[in-house]
KOLMARGU-114957 format. One record per atom (N, C-alpha, C, O): residue number from 1; residue in one letter; atom name; x, y negated, z. Coordinates in Angstrom, 1 decimal, decimal comma, padded with zeros to 4 digits, always signed. Layout:
N
+-----+---+----+--------+--------+--------+
:   k : r :  a :   east :  north :     up :
+-----+---+----+--------+--------+--------+
: NUM : a : CA :      X :      Y :      Z :
...
+-----+---+----+--------+--------+--------+
//
This chain:
103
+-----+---+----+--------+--------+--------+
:   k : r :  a :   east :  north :     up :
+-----+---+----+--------+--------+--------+
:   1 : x :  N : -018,3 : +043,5 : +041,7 :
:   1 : x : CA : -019,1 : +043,4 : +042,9 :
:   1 : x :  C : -019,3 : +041,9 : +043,3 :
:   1 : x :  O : -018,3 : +041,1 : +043,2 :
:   2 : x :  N : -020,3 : +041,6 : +043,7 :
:   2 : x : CA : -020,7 : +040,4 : +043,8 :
:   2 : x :  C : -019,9 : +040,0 : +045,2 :
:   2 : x :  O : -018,9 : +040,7 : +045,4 :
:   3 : x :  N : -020,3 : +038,8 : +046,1 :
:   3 : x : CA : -019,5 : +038,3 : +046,9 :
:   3 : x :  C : -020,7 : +037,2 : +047,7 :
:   3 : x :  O : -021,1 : +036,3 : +046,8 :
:   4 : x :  N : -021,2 : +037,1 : +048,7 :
:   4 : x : CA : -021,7 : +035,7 : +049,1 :
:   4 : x :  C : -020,7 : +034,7 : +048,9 :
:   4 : x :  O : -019,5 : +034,5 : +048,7 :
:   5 : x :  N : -021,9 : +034,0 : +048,9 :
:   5 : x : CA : -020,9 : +032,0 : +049,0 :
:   5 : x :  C : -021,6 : +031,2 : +050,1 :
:   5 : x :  O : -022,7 : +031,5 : +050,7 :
:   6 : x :  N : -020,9 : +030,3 : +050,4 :
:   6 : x : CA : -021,3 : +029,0 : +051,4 :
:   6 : x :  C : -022,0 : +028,3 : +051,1 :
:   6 : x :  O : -022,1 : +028,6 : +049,9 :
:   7 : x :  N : -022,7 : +027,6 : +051,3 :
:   7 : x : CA : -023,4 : +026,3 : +051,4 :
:   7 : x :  C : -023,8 : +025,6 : +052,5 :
:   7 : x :  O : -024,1 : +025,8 : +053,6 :
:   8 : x :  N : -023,6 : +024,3 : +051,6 :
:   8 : x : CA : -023,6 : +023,0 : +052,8 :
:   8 : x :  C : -024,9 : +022,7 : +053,1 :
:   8 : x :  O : -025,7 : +022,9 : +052,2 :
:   9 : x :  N : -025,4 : +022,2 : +054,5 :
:   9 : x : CA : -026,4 : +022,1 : +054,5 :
:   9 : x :  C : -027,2 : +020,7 : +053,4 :
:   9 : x :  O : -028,3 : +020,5 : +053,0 :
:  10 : x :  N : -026,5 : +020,3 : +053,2 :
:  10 : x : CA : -027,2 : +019,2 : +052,3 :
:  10 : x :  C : -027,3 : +020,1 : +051,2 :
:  10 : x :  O : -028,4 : +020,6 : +051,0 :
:  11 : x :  N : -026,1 : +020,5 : +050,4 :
:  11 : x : CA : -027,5 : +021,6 : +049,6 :
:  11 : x :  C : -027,6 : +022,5 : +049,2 :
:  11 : x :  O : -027,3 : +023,0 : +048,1 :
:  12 : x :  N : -028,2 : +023,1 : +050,7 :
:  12 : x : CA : -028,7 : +024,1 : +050,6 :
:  12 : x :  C : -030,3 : +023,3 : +050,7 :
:  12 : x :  O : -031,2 : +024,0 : +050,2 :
:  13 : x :  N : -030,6 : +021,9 : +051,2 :
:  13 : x : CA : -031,7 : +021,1 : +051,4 :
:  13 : x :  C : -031,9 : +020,5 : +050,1 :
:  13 : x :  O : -033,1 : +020,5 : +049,6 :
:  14 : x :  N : -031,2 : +020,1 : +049,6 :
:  14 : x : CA : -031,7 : +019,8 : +047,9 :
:  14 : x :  C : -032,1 : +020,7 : +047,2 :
:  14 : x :  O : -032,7 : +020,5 : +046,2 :
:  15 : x :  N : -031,8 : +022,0 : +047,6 :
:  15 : x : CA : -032,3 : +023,4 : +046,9 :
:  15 : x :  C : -032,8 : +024,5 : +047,4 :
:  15 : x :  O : -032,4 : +025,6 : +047,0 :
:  16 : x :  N : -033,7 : +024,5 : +048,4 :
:  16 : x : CA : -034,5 : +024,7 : +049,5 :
:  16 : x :  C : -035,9 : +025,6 : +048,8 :
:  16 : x :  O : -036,4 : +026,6 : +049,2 :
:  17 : x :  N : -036,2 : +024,9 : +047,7 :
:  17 : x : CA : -037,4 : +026,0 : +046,7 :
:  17 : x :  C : -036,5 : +026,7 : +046,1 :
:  17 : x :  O : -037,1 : +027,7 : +045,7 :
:  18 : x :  N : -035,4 : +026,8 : +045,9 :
:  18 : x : CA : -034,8 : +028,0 : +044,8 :
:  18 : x :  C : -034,6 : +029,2 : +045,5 :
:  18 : x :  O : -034,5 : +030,2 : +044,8 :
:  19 : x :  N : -034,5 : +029,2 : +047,1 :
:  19 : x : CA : -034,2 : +030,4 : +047,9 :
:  19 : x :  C : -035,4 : +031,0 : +048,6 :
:  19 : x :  O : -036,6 : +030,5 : +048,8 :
:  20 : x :  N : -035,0 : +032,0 : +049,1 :
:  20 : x : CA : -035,8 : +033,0 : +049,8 :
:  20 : x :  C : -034,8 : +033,0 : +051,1 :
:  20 : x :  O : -033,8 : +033,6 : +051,2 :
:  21 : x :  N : -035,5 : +031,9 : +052,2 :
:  21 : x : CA : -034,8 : +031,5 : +053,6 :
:  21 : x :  C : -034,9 : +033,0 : +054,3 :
:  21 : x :  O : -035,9 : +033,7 : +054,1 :
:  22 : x :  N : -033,6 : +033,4 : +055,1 :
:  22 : x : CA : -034,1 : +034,1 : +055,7 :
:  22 : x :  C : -033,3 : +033,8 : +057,4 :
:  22 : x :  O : -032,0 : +033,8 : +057,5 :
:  23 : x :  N : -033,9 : +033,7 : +058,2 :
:  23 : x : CA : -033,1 : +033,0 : +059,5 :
:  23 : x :  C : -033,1 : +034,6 : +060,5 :
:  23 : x :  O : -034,2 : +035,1 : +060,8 :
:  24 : x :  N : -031,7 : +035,0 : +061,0 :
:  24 : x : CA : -031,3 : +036,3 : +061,6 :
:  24 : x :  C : -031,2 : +035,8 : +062,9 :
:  24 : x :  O : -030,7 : +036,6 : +063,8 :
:  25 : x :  N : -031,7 : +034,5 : +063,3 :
:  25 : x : CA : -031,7 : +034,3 : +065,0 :
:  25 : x :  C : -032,8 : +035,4 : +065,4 :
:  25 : x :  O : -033,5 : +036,2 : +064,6 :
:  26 : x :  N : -032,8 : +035,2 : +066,8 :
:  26 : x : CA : -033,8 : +035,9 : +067,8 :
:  26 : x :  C : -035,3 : +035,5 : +067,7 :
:  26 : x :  O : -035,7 : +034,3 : +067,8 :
:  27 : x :  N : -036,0 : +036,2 : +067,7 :
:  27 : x : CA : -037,6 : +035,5 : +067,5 :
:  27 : x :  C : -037,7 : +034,2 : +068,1 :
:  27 : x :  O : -038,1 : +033,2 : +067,5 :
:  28 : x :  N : -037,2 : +034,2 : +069,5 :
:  28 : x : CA : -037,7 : +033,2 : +070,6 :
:  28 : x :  C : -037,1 : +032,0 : +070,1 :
:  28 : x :  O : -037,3 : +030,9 : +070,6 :
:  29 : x :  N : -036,1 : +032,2 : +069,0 :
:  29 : x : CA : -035,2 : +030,8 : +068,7 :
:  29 : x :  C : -035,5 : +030,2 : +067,5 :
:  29 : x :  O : -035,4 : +029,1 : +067,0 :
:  30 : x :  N : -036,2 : +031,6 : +067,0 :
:  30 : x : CA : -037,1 : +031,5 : +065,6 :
:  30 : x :  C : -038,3 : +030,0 : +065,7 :
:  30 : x :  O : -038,7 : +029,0 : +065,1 :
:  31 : x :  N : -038,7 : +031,2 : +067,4 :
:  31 : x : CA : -039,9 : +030,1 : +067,1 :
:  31 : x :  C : -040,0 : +028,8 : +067,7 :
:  31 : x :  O : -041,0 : +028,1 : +067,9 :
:  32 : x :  N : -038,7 : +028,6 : +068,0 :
:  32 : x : CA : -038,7 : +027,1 : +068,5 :
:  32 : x :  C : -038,2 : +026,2 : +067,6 :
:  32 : x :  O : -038,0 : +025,1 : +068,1 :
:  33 : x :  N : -037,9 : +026,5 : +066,2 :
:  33 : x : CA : -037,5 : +025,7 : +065,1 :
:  33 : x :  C : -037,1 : +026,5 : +064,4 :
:  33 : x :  O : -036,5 : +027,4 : +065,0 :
:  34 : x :  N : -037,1 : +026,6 : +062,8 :
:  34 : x : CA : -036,8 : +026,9 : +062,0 :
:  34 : x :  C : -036,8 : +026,6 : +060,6 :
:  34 : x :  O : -037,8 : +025,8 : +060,4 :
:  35 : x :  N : -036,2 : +026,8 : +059,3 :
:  35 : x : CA : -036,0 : +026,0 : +058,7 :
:  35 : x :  C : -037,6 : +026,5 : +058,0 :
:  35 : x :  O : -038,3 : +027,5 : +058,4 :
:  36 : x :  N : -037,9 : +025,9 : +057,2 :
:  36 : x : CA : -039,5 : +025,9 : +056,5 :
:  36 : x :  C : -039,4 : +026,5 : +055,9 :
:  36 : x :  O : -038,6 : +026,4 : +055,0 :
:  37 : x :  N : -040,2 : +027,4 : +055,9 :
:  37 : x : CA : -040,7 : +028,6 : +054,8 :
:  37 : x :  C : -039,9 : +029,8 : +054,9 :
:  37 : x :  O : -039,8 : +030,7 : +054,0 :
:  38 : x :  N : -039,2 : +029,5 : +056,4 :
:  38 : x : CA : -037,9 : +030,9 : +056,5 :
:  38 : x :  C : -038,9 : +032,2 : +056,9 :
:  38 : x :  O : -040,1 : +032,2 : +057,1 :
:  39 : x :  N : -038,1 : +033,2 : +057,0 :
:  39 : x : CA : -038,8 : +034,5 : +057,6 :
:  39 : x :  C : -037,6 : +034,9 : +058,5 :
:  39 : x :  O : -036,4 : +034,8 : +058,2 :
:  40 : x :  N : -038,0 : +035,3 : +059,6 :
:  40 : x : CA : -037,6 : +036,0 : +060,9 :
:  40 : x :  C : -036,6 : +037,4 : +060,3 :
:  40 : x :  O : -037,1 : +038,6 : +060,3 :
:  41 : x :  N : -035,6 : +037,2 : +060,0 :
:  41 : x : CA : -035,3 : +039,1 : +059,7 :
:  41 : x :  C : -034,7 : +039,5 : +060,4 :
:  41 : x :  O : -033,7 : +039,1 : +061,0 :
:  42 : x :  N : -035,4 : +040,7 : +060,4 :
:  42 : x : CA : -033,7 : +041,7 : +061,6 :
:  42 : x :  C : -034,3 : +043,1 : +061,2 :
:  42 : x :  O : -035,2 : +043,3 : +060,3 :
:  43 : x :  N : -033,6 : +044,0 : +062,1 :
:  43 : x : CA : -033,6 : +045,3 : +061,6 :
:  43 : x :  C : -035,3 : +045,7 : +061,5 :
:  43 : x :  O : -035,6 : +046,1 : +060,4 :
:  44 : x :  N : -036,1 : +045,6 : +062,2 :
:  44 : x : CA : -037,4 : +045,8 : +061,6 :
:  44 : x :  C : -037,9 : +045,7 : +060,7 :
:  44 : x :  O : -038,5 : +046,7 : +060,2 :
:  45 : x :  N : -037,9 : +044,5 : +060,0 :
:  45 : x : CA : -038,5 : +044,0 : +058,8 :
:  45 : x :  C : -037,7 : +043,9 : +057,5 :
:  45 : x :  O : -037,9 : +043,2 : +056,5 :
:  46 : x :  N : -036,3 : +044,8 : +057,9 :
:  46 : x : CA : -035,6 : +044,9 : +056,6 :
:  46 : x :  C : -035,8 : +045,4 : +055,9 :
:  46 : x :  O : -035,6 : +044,7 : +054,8 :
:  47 : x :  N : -036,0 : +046,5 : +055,8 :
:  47 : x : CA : -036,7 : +047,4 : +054,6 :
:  47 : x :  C : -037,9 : +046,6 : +053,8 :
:  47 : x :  O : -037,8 : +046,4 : +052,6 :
:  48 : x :  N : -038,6 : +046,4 : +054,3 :
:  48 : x : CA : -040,0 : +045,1 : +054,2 :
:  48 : x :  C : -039,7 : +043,8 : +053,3 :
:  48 : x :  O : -040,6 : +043,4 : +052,5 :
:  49 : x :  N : -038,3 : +043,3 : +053,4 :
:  49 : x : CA : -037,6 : +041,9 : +052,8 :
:  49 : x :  C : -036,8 : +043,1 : +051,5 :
:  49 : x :  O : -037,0 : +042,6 : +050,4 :
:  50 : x :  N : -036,3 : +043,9 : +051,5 :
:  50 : x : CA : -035,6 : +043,8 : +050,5 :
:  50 : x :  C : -037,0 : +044,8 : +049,3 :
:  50 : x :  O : -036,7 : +044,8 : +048,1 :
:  51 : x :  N : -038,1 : +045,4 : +049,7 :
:  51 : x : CA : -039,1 : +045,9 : +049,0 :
:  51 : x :  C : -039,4 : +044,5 : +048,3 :
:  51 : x :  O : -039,5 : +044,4 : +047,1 :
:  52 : x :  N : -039,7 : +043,5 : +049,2 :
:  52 : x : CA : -040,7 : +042,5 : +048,6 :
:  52 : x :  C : -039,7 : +041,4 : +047,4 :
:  52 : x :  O : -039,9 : +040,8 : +046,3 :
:  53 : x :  N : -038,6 : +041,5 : +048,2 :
:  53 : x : CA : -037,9 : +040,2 : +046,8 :
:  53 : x :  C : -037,0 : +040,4 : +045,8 :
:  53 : x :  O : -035,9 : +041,1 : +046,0 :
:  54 : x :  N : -037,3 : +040,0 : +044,8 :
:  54 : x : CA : -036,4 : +040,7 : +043,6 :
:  54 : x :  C : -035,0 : +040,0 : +044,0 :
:  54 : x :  O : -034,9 : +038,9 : +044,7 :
:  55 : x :  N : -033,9 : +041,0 : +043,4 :
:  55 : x : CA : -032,7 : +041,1 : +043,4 :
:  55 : x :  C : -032,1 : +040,1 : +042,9 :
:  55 : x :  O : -030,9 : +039,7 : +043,3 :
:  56 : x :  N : -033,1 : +039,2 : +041,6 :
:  56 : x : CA : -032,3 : +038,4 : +040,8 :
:  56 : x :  C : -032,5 : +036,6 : +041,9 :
:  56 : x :  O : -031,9 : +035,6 : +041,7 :
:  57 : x :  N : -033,6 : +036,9 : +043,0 :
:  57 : x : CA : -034,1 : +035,9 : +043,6 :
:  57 : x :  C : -032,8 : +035,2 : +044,8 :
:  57 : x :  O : -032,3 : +035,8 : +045,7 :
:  58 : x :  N : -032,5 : +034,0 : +044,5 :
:  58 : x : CA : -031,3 : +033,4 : +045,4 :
:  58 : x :  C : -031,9 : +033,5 : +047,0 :
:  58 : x :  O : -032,9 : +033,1 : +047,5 :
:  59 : x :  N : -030,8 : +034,1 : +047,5 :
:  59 : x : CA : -031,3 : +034,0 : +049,0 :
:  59 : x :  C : -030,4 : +033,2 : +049,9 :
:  59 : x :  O : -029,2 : +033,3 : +049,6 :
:  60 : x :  N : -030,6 : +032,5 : +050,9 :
:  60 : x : CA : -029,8 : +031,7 : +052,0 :
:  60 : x :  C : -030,4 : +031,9 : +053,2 :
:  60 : x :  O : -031,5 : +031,7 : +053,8 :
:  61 : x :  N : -028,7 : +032,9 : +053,5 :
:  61 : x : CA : -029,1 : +033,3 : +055,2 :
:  61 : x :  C : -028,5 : +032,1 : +055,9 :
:  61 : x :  O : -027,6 : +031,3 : +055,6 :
:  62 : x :  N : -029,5 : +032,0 : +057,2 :
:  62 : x : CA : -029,2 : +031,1 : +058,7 :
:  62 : x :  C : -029,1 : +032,5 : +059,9 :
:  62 : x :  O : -029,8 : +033,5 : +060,1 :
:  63 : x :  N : -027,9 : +031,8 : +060,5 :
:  63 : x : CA : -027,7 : +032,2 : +061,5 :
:  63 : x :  C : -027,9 : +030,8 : +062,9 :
:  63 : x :  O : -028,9 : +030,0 : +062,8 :
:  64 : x :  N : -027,1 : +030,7 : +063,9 :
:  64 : x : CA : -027,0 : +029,8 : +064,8 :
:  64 : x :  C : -026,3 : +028,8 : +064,4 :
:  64 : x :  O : -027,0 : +027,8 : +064,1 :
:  65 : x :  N : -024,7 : +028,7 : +064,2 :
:  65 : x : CA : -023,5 : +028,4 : +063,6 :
:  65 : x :  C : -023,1 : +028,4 : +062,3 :
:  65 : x :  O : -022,3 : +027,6 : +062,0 :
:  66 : x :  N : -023,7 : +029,6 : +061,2 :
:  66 : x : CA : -022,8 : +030,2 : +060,5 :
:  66 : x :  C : -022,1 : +030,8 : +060,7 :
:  66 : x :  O : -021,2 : +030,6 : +059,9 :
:  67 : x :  N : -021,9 : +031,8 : +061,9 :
:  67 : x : CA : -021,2 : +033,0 : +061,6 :
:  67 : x :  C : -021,8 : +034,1 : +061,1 :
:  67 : x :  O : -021,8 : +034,9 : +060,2 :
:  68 : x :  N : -022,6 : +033,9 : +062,1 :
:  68 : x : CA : -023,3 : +035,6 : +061,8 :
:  68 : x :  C : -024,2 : +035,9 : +060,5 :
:  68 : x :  O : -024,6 : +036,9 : +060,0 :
:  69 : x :  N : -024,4 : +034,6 : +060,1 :
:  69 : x : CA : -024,9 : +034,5 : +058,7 :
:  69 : x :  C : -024,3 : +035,5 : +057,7 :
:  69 : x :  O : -024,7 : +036,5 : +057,2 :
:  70 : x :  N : -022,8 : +034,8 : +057,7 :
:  70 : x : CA : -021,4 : +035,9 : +056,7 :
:  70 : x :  C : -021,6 : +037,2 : +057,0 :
:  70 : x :  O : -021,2 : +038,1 : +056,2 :
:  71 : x :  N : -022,0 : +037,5 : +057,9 :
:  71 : x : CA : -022,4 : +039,4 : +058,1 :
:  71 : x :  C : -023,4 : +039,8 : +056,9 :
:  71 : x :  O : -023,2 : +040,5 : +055,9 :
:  72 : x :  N : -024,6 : +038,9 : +057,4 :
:  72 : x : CA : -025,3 : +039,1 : +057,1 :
:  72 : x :  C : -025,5 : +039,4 : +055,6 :
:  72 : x :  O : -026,0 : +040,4 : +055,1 :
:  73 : x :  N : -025,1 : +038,2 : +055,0 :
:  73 : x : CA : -025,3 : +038,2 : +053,4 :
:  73 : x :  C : -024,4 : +038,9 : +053,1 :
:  73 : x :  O : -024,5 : +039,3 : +051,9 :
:  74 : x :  N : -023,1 : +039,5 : +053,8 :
:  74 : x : CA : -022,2 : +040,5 : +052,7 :
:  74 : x :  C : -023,5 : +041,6 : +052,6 :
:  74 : x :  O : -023,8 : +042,2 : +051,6 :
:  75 : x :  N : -024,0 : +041,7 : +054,0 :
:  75 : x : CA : -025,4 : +043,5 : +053,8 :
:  75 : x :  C : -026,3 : +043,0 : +052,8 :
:  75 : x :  O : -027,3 : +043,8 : +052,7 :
:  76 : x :  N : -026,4 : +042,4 : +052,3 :
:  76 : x : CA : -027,9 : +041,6 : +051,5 :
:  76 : x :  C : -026,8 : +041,5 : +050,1 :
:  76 : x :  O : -027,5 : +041,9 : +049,1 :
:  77 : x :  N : -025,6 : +041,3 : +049,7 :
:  77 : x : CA : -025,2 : +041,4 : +048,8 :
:  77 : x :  C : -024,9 : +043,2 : +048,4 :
:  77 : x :  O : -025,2 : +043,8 : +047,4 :
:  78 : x :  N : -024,5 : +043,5 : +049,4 :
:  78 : x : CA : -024,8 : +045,3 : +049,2 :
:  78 : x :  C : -025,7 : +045,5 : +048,7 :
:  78 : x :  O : -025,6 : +046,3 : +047,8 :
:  79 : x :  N : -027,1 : +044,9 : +049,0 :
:  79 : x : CA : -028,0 : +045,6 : +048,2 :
:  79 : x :  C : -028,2 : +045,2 : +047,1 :
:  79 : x :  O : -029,3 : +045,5 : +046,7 :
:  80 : x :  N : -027,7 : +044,7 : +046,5 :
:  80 : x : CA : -027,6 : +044,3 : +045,1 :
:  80 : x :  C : -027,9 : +043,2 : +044,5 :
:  80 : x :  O : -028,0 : +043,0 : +043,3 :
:  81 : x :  N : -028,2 : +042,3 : +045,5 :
:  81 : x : CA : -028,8 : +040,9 : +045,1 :
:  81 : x :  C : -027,4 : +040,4 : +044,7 :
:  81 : x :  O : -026,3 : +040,8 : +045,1 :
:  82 : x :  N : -027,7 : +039,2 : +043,7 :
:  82 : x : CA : -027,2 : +038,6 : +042,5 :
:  82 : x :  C : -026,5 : +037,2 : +043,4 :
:  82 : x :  O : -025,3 : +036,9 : +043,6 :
:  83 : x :  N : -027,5 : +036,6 : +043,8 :
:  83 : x : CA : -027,0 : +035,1 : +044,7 :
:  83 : x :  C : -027,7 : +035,1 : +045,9 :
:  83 : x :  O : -028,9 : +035,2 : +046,1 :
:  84 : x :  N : -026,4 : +034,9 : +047,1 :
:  84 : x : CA : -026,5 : +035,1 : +048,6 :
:  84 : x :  C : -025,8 : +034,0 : +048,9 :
:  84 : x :  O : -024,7 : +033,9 : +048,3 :
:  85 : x :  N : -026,1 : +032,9 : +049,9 :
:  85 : x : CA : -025,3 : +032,2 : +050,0 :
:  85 : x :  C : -025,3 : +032,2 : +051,7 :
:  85 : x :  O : -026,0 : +033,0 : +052,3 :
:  86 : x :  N : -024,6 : +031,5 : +052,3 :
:  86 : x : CA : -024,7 : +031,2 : +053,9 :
:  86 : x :  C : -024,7 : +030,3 : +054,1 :
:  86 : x :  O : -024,1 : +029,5 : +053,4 :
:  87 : x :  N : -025,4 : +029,8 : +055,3 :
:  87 : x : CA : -025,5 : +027,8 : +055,9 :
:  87 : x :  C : -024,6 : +027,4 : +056,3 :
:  87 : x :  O : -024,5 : +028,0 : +057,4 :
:  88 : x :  N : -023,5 : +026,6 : +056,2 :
:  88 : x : CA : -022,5 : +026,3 : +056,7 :
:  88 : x :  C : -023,4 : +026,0 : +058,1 :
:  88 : x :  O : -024,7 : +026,2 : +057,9 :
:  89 : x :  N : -023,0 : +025,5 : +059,3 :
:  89 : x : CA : -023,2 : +025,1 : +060,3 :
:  89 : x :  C : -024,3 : +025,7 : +061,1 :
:  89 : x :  O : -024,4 : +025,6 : +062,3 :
:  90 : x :  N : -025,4 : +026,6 : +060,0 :
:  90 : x : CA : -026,5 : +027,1 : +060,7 :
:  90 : x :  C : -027,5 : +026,5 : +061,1 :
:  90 : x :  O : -027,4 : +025,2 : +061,0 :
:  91 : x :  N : -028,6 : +027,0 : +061,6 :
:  91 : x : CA : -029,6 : +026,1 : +062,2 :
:  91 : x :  C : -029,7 : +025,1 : +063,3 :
:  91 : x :  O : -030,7 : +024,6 : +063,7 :
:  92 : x :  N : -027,9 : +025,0 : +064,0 :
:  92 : x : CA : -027,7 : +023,6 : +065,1 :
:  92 : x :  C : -027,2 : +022,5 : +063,8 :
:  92 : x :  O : -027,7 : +021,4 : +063,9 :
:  93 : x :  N : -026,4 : +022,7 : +062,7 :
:  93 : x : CA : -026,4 : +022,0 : +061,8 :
:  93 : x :  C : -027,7 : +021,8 : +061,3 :
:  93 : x :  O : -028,0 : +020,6 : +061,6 :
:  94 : x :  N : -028,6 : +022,3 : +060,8 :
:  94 : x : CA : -029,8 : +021,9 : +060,1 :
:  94 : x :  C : -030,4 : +021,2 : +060,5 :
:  94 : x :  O : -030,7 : +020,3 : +059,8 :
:  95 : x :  N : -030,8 : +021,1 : +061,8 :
:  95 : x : CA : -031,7 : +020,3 : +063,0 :
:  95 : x :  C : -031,2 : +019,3 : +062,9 :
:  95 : x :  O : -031,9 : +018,5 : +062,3 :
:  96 : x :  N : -029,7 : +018,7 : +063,2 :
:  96 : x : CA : -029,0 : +017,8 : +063,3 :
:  96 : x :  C : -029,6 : +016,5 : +061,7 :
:  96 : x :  O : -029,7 : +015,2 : +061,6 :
:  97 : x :  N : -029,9 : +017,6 : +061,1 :
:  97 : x : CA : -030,5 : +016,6 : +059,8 :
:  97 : x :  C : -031,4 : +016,7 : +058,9 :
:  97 : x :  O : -031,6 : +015,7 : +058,2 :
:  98 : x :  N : -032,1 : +017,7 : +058,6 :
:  98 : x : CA : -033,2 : +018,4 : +058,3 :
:  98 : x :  C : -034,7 : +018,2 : +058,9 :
:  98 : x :  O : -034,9 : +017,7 : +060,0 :
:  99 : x :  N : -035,4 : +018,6 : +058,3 :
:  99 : x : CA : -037,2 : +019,1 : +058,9 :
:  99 : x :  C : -036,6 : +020,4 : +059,7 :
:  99 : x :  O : -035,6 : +021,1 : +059,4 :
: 100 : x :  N : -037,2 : +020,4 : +060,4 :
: 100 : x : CA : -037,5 : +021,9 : +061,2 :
: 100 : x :  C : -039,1 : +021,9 : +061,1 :
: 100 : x :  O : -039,9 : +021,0 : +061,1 :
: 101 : x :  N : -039,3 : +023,2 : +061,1 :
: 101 : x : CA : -040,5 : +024,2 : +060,9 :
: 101 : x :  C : -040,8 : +024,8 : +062,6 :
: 101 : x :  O : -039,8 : +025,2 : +063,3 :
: 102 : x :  N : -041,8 : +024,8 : +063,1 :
: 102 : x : CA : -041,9 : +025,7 : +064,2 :
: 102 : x :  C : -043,2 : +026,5 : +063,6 :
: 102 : x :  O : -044,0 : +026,2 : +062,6 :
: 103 : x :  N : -043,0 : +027,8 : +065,0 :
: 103 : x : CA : -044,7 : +028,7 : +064,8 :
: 103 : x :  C : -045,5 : +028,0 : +065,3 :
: 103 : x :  O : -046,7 : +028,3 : +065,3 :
+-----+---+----+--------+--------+--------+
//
């Protein structure tokens, strides 16, 4: 059985095209920054994210912090995806040094 892993935000930012972002904040936090090219997920559009990306595709969840990330990707490693990683620090770390993306 597979397992998430960590990642630093630096690189998770040097390797930023290899993933399928997906940020589990609240819309309204969504849309006031986010990491580029992320998608909004939560229980609505779950079924929707795991129809559309293949299993073998690396994914990196954002939470706030990185906590709630680690939930996240153990449910996303459930489904059988291959590589799941989590943000260390989350998207107050990202901001701190990164591009941010807004709607």
């Amino acid at each position: 059985m597979s397992v998430f892993q960590h990642i630093s935000i630096q690189d998770a930012a040097e390797r930023l095209e290899e993933f399928v972002v997906v940020d589990i904040r609240d819309p309204q936090s969504f849309a006031l920054g986010h990491v580029p090219e992320s998608l909004n997920l939560n229980n609505d559009n779950f079924a929707d994210f795991l129809a559309a990306t293949p299993k073998d595709k690396p994914v990196l969840v954002v939470c706030y912090h990185g906590l709630s990330s680690q939930q996240a990707a153990n449910v996303i490693v459930q489904q059988g995806y291959e590589s799941v990683y989590s943000l260390d620090g989350g998207f107050e770390g990202w901001k701190l040094g990164q591009p941010v993306a807004t709607a």
